[in-house]
Every structure is written in structure tokens, then in C-alpha cells.
C-alpha positions, -999 to +999 in steps of 0.1 A: +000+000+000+010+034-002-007+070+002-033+080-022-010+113-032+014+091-039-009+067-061-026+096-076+010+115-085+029+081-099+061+090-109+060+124-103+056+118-069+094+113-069+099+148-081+088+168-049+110+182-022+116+154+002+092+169+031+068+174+009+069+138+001+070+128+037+040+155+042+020+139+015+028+101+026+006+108+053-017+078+054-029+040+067+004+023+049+028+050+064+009+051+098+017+089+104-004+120+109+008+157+104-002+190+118+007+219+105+010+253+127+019+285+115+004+323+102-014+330+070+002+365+060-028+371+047-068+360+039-083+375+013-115+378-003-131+392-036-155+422-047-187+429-018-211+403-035-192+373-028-194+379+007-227+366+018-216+336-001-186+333+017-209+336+049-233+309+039-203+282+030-191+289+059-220+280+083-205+244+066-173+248+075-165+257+039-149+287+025-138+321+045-162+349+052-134+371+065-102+389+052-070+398+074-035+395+081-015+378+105-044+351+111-027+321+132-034+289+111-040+248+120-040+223+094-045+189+104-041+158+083-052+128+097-059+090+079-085+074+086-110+048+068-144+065+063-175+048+068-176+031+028-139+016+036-122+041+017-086+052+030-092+090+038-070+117+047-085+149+066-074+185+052-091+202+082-083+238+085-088+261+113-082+298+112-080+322+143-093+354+135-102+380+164-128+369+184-135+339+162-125+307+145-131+294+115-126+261+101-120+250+061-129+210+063-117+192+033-117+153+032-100+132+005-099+099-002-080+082-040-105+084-073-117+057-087-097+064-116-068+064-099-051+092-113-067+120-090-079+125-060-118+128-051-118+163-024-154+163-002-160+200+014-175+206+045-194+193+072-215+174+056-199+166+021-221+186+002-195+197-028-172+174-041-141+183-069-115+165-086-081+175-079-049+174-104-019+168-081+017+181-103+056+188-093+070+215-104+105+219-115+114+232-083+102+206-063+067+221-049+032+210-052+003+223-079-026+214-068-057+222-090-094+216-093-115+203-121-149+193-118-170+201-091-206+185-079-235+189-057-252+161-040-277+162-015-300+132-013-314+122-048-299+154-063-262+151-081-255+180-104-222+194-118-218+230-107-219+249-134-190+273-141-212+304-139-212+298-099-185+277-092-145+287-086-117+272-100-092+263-067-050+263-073-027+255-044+005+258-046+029+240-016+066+242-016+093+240+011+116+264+021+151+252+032+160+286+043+136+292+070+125+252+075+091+257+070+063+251+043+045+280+025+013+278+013-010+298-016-048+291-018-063+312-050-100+305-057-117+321-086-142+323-111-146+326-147-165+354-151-168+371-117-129+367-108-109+364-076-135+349-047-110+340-021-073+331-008-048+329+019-011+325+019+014+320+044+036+290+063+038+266+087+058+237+097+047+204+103+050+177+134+043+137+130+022+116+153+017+080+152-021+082+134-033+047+154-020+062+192-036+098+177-064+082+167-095+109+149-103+137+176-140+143+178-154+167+153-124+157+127-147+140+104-175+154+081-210+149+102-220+128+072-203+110+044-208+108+008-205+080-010-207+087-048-174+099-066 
């Protein structure tokens, strides 16, 4: 066995900077957890009307309704298998903002097709995206979405492109300062920038079986369809 970034990358797996590899070997076969500490510099969001959006996917632990800088930052990234037996890894994401938290819940677990990785959003897995994992030639990580769906219930649309945002990460290390750095750009087609963060962090290991899944780690219900 090995992790499902791993899987999903192949041979360009070998081409990242070795922590990220170690970072994204978190998993069942590798027994290890990470979390990640640090600051975002800064959270961002776009024009006035994407704001109550922002609010409402946040009320489901997705997306950011607030900009600022300085914004202490947790990421934790925990294996676990979900309730359909499939090897999932949490990208759970908590931001301190004055007088509040907010958390970006992310859960992802290896495509069918093998070649990508299947990304459920929120509490209750309401959006799910495809994600194109890629080294670059300087050893970080492009991360970027593709297709994005709704299910709730009987309903399973594609989100059309009109409303939904295209998401690029990009993850690299830097020797210098021993620490990862981190930028989050969402946007959309026609309406442009919705929402971002950048910043850095390092990382710490656990042993994922002694760790174990804290309450409250994992989506308050799981979807099964890809």
C-alpha cells in the first residue's frame, strides 16, 4: 500500500522536495499524521457580493467569510477509513481570526480512476471536486481543481461554471527558514478572484493509530458517490 497522493501522482511523486513527500505520505500504509502550525500573512476575499456567499459556505465549515492579516493557522491531516472503507485523509483547517475561529474542512480519499484525488467539502460533504496533483521543477506542489458537484439526497448536479470557482494550491518548502509555504487562489470565470490565503507553517508527526481521529475531525456525514 501506499498513500493515495502518492498513487494519484505516480512517478511524479518522486519529483517533490523530500518533506513534501514525507508531508503527503501521510496515510494507513505510512501510519503517520501531520499537523501543521503557522500564520497565514494574509486571507483575502473578492468584490462585496461574494461575501454573503462566503458567509453561507461557511455556516459548513466551507470557504472564509473574513479577510486579514497575521491570522494564526492549523491544518490537520489525519488517515483514517471512512464509513464506505475508503482510505481518507483529513485536510481540516482552522483559522483564528479575532474573536473567532473558522474552520476550512476538506476530506479526501484516492478516485476511482486512480489518477486524481476525489476532495469532499464541508461538514457534511455537500460539494465534491477533482483534484490534479503536479511537481514543479522546483520541487513544490500544484494542486488544481477540475470538476465540481452537488449532491444532497437524490440530487447530483455538476456546478456549473457560472457559480462555481476554480481552486489552485500551490505547496513548496523552504530550506531557508525550514518551514512550508502555502498559496490558496480560488476564482471564477466570469466574476474573478472569490478567495485566498497565503502563508507558512511547519509540520509535526504523530503516530495516526495512538492519535487516533479527535471528535469533530470527520464530516457529520459521508458521501458515497465519486
Amino acid at each position: 500500500m501506499t498513500s493515495i497522493f502518492r498513487t494519484a501522482m505516480g512517478r511524479d511523486f518522486g519529483r517533490l522536495h523530500p518533506e513534501l513527500r514525507r508531508r503527503f505520505s501521510v496515510g494507513l500504509a505510512s501510519g503517520e499524521a501531520c499537523t501543521g502550525r503557522g500564520v497565514m500573512d494574509r486571507v483575502w476575499h473578492g468584490r462585496g457580493f461574494v461575501r454573503p456567499f462566503l458567509a453561507l459556505g461557511a455556516t459548513r465549515h466551507i470557504l472564509l467569510p473574513r479577510a486579514g492579516r497575521d491570522i494564526p493557522f492549523t491544518i490537520e491531516n489525519v488517515p483514517y477509513e471512512d464509513s464506505y472503507g475508503r482510505e481518507t485523509v483529513s485536510f481540516v483547517r482552522t483559522f483564528d481570526f479575532p474573536g473567532r475561529s473558522y474552520r476550512f474542512d476538506a476530506q479526501m480519499v484516492l478516485d476511482p480512476r486512480g489518477d486524481r484525488v476525489l476532495d469532499y467539502l464541508g461538514t457534511h460533504q455537500h460539494l465534491a471536486s477533482d483534484l490534479h496533483f503536479r511537481a514543479e521543477p522546483d520541487g513544490s506542489l500544484l494542486i488544481r481543481s477540475g470538476e465540481h458537484r452537488f449532491r444532497e439526497g437524490p440530487v447530483d448536479v455538476r456546478v456549473p461554471e457560472l457559480v462555481g470557482g476554480e481552486a489552485e494550491v500551490r505547496e513548496s518548502f523552504d530550506d531557508a527558514h525550514g518551514c512550508f509555504r502555502v498559496r490558496v487562489r480560488v476564482v471564477n470565470r466570469r466574476f474573478g478572484p472569490l478567495f485566498g490565503y497565503e502563508g507558512s507553517f511547519t509540520a509535526s508527526y504523530e503516530d495516526a493509530r495512538e492519535r487516533g481521529v479527535r471528535a469533530g475531525l470527520r464530516p457529520v456525514r459521508e458521501e458515497a458517490r465519486a
